[in-house]
Wavefront OBJ file of the C-alpha trace (Angstrom):
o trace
v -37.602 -37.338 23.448
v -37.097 -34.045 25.130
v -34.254 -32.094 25.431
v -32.046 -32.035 29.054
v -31.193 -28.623 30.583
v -27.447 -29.927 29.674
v -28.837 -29.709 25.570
v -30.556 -26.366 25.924
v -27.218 -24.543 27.248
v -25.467 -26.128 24.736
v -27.731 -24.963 22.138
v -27.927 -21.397 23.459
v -24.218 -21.216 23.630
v -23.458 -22.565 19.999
v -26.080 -19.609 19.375
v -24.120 -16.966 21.236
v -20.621 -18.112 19.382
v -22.201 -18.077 15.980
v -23.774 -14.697 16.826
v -20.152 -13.411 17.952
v -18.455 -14.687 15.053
v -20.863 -13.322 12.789
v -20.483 -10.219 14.580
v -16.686 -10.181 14.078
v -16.868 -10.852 10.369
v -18.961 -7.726 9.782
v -16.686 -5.501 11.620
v -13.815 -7.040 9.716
v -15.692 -6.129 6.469
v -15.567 -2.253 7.551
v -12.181 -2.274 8.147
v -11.065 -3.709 5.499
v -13.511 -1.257 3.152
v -11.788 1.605 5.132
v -8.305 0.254 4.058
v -9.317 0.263 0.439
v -10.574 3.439 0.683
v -7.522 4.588 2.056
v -5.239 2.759 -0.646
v -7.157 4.182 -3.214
v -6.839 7.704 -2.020
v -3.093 7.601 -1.498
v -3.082 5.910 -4.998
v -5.472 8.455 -6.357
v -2.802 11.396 -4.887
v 0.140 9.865 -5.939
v -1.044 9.446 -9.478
v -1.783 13.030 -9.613
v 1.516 13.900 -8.034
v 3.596 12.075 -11.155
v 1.019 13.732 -13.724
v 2.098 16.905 -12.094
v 5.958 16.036 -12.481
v 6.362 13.943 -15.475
v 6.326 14.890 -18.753
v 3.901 12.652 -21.014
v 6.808 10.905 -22.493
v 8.102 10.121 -19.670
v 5.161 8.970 -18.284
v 4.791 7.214 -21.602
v 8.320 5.345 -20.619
v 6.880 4.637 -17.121
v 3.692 2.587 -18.408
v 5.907 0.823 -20.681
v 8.169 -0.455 -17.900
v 4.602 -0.919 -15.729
v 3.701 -3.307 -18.769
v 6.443 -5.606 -18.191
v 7.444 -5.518 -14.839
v 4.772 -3.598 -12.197
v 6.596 -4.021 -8.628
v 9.540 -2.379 -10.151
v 7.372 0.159 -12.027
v 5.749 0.897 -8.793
v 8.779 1.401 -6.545
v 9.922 4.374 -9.533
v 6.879 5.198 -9.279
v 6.849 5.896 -5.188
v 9.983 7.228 -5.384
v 9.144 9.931 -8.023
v 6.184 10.460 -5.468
v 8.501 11.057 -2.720
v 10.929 13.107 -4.307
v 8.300 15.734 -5.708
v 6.583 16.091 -2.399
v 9.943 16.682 -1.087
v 11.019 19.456 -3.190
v 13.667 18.197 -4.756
v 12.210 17.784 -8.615
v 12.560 21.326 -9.972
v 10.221 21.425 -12.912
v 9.034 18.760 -14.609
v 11.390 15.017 -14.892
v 11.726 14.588 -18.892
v 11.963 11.052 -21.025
v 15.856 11.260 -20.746
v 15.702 12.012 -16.633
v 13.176 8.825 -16.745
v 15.560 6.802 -18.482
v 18.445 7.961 -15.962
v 15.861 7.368 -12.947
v 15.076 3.651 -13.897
v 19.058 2.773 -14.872
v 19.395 3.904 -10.951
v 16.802 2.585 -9.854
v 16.958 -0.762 -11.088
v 18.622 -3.934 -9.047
v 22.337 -5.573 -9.601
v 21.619 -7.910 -12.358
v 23.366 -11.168 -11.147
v 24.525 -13.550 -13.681
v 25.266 -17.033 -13.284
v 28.375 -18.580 -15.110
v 27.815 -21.944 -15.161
v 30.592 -24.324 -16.457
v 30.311 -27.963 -17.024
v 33.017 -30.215 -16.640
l 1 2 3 4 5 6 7 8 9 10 11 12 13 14 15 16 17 18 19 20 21 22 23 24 25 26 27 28 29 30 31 32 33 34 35 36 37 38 39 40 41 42 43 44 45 46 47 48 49 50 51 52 53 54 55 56 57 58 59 60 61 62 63 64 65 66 67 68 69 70 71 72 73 74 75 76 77 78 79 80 81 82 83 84 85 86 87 88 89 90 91 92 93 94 95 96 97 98 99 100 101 102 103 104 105 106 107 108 109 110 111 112 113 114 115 116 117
């Protein structure tokens, strides 16, 4: 049985669309490579900023906190970033300063007082 002129388009354009999305998918690759490199280089820079800044038992305090809860640990730890780069850490941010940083830093505990009747 041969194939109709109607078959061979068909076929060359499921070609053309697999071709295209392939195509796509390997650009996507390089983008997202060029993200990661970028994350890790503004990770990279802010870890050196807080070695810079902290003391090593505050940085100690810092991990500890990363242990249990990382978002949080991460948002002290951009906003550390931010105020070094900005000048306004003079010297270097001791265990005690940590401790003040985090009680600041650290969301409204809401507590629920449940009665039953």
């Amino acid at each position: 049985m041969s194939e109709t002129p109607d078959d061979e388009r068909l076929e060359e354009l499921r070609e053309r669309k697999m071709q295209e999305i392939q195509d796509r998918a390997q650009q996507g690759g390089a983008e997202e490579e060029a993200q990661e490199a970028a994350r890790d280089r503004a990770q990279a820079q802010q870890e050196a900023v807080l070695k810079q800044h902290l003391t090593d038992s505050a940085r100690q305090r810092l991990n500890a906190v990363e242990m249990s809860k990382p978002d949080f640990a991460a948002k002290v730890k951009k906003q550390v970033a931010a105020l070094a780069q900005s000048g306004r850490v003079q010297g270097r941010i001791d265990e005690d300063q940590m401790k003040e940083l985090l009680r600041e830093l650290q969301p409204e505990q809401t507590s629920y007082d449940i009665r039953r009747r």
